[in-house]
C-alpha positions in Angstrom: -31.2 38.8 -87.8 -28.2 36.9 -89.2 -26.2 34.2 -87.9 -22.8 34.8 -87.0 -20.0 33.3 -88.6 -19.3 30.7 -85.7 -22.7 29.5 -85.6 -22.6 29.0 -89.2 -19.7 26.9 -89.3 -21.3 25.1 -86.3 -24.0 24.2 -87.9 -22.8 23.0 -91.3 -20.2 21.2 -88.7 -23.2 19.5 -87.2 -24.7 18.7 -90.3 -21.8 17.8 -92.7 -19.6 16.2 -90.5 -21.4 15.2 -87.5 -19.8 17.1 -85.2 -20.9 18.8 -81.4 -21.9 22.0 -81.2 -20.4 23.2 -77.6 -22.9 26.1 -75.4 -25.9 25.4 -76.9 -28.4 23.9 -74.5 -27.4 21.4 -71.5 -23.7 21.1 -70.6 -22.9 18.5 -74.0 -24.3 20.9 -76.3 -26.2 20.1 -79.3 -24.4 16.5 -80.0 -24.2 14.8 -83.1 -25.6 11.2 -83.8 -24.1 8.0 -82.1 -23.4 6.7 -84.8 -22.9 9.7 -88.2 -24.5 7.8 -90.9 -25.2 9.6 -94.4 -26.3 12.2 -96.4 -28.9 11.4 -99.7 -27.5 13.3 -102.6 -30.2 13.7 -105.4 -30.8 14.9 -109.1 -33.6 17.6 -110.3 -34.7 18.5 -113.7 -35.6 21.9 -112.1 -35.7 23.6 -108.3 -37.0 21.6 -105.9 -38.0 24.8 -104.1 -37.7 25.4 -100.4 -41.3 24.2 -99.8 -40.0 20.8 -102.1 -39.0 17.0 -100.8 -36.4 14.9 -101.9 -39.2 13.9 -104.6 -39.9 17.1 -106.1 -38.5 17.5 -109.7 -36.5 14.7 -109.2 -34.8 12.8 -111.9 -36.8 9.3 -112.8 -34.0 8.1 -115.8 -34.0 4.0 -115.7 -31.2 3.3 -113.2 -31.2 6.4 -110.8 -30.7 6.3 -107.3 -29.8 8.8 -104.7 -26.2 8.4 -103.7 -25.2 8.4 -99.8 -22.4 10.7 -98.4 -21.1 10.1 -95.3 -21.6 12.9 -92.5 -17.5 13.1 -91.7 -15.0 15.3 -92.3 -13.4 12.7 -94.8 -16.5 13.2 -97.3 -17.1 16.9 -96.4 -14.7 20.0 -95.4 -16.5 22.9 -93.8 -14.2 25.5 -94.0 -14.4 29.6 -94.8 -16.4 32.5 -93.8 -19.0 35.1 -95.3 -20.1 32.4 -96.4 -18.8 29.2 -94.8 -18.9 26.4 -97.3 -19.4 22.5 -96.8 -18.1 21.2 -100.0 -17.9 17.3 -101.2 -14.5 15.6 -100.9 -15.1 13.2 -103.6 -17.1 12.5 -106.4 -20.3 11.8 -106.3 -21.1 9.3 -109.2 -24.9 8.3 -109.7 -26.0 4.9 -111.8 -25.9 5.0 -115.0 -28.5 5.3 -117.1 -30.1 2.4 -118.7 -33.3 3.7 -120.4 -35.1 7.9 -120.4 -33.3 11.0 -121.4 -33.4 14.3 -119.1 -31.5 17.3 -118.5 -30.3 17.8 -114.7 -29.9 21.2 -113.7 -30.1 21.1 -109.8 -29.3 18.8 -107.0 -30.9 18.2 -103.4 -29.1 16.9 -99.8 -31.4 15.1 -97.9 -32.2 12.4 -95.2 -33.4 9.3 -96.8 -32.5 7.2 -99.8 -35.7 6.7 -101.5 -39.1 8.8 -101.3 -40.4 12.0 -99.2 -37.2 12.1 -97.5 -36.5 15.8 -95.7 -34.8 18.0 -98.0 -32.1 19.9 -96.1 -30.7 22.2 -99.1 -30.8 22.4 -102.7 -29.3 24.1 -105.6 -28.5 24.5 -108.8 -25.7 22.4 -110.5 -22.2 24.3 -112.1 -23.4 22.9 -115.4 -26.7 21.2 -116.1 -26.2 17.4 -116.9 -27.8 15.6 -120.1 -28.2 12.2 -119.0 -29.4 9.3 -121.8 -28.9 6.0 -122.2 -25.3 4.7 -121.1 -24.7 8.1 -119.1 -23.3 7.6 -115.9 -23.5 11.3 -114.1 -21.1 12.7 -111.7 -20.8 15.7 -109.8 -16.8 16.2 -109.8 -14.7 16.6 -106.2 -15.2 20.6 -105.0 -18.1 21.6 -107.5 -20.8 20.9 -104.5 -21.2 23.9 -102.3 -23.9 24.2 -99.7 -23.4 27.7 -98.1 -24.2 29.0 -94.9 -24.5 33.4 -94.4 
């Protein structure tokens, strides 16, 4: 089975922007959080596989840091259908680089900003990123697309 396109948008609703999910359960629904606190964005040198963590090929360059998102409709528009897309409203800029050279070539979501952390999706970046000393990487406005269908 699939999931229809309402449910779909629901969820990356939920997720993405912190936003109730009406006839799903008791009479509120599935509710967002009291209060919509943040995403985790990461880097990867290579897939952190479904099975991964936030951890898992994650970039270790002197200076890195996992960047928080907000979970609002100001930092993500959910929008579209077969698929429906959550897609970053701004830029997400990471530390720069002070020390280590790698080549970033996926990006994670997840739930905390350091460690294990639950990794909600991953994929792989427009372009991979060669970060070295002085580098400070960005993923541009639009150019991160998690896809429901």
């Amino acid at each position: 089975m699939s999931k229809s396109n309402t449910w779909e948008s629901d969820l990356l609703k939920l997720v993405f922007n912190n936003t109730a999910v009406a006839l799903i359960g008791d009479a509120v629904g599935l509710v967002g959080s009291t209060t919509a606190g943040v995403l985790y964005v990461s880097l990867h040198t290579s897939d952190p596989t479904d099975g991964g963590s936030q951890t898992s090929s994650e970039s270790v360059y002197s200076g890195y840091a996992r960047v928080s998102v907000a979970r609002t409709i100001g930092a993500w528009t959910v929008s579209g259908t077969s698929p429906t897309q959550a897609v970053n409203v701004a830029q997400v800029t990471f530390p720069q680089c002070t020390g280590g050279t790698e080549s970033l070539t996926y990006c994670g979501i997840g739930t905390e900003s350091s460690g294990g952390g639950k990794l909600l999706y991953s994929g792989a970046l427009q372009s991979p990123l060669a970060v070295s000393n002085n580098i400070t990487p960005s993923i541009a406005s639009g150019t991160l697309i998690i896809t429901e269908d």
